[in-house]
C-alpha positions, 0 to 999 in steps of 0.5 A, a space after each residue: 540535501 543531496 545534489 542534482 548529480 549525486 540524486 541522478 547517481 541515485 535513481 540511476 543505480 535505483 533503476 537497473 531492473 527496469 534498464 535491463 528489462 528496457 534493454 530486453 524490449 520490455 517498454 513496459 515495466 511496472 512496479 507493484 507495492 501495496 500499503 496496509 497489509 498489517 493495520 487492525 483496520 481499513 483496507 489494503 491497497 495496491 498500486 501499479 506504476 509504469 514509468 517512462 525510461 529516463 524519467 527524472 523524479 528528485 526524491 523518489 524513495 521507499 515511502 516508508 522512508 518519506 514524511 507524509 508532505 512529501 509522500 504528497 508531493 511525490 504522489 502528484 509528480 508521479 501521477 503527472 509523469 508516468 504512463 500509467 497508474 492503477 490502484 486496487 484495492 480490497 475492504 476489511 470485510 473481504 480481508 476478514 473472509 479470504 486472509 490478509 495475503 489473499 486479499 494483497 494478492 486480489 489488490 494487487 492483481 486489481 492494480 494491474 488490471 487497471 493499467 493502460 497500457 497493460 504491463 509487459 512485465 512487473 516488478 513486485 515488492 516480495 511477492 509473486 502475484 497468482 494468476 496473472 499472465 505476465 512476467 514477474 520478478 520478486 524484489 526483496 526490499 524493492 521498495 528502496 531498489 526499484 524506481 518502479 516500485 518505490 513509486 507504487 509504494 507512494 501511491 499506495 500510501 498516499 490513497 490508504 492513508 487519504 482513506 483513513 483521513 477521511 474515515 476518521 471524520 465518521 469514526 473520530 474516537 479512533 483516531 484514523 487520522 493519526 495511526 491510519 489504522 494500525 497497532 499503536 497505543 492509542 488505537 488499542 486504548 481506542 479499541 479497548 474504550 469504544 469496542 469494534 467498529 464496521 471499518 476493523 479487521 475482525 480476522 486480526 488477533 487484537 480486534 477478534 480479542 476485543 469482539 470477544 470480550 464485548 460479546 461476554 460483557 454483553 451477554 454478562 449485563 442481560 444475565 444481570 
């Protein structure tokens, strides 16, 4: 376990792209992460966070590199501490019409959209977001390099994945709860068993295949 010090070492050095935009006028800075751009099923969500300077948050981290009671617990820091959170969010059904990218693009802007204050300028985890009217920068990795966005990837987290759990009480042969909609064994074996469901992604290869496949077996039976 890392020391105070050693921790505030940390965070300094995770927020230099927000001190040298605080140092440019730039007040409001916020960081733009989303979670489920390649889960089988559910939606991709986006989130926003502007957080105050000087803000002290022991932990804060890329979210894929925190357990999910932590994630919790960073969740609830974060949206009692920062001046402002936005979350947007676009469903399988909309991903399946205009692409995964696109629809990350939409969740996004939706994020951003939501905040008040609004952004004066945006940090953005490996991507450019169009047709929004406001500064960005493009932080490969941001993640685990900006205190802005390693925030927003755990309220993006956190929501899909509440999501997910609480899919899972409606569709409980696909196991949401445990794979939170992606590509694991047990989700294909799933998928395989019991066939597509309202909440996949029918654009996505594995769920397209097994559409397909239940169609012919369909088709085969009222021949038969």
């Amino acid at each position: 376990m890392r020391s105070q010090r050693q921790e505030k070492s940390r965070l300094f050095r995770m927020s230099r792209y927000e001190r040298r935009l605080w140092k440019e006028n730039f007040s409001a800075v916020a960081g733009v992460d989303e979670a489920g751009r390649g889960p089988l099923a559910g939606p991709v969500v986006a989130a926003a966070v502007i957080l105050p300077q000087n803000i002290f948050i022991p932990g804060l981290d890329d979210s894929k590199r925190l357990g999910p009671k932590r994630r919790e617990e960073l969740f609830s820091l974060i949206k009692k501490q920062a001046k402002a959170v936005g979350v947007g969010m676009v469903n399988q059904s909309t991903i399946d019409r205009i692409n995964i990218l696109q629809a990350t693009f939409l969740a996004m802007g939706r994020a951003v959209a939501k905040l008040r204050p609004l952004p004066e300028y945006i940090l953005v985890d490996g991507l450019i977001i169009p047709d929004i009217d406001i500064f960005q920068l493009s932080i490969t990795g941001g993640d685990r390099l900006s205190i802005s966005i390693a925030a927003a990837s755990i309220v993006a987290k956190v929501t899909r994945d509440r999501i997910m759990i609480e899919e899972d009480k409606h569709l409980p042969q696909y196991g949401f709860a445990s794979h939170k909609g992606y590509g694991t064994r047990r989700h294909l074996e799933a998928l395989a068993r019991y066939g597509v469901s309202p909440l996949h992604r029918r654009s996505f290869r594995p769920v397209r295949e097994t559409a397909s496949k239940f169609q012919r077996e369909n088709q085969k039976s009222k021949i038969e």
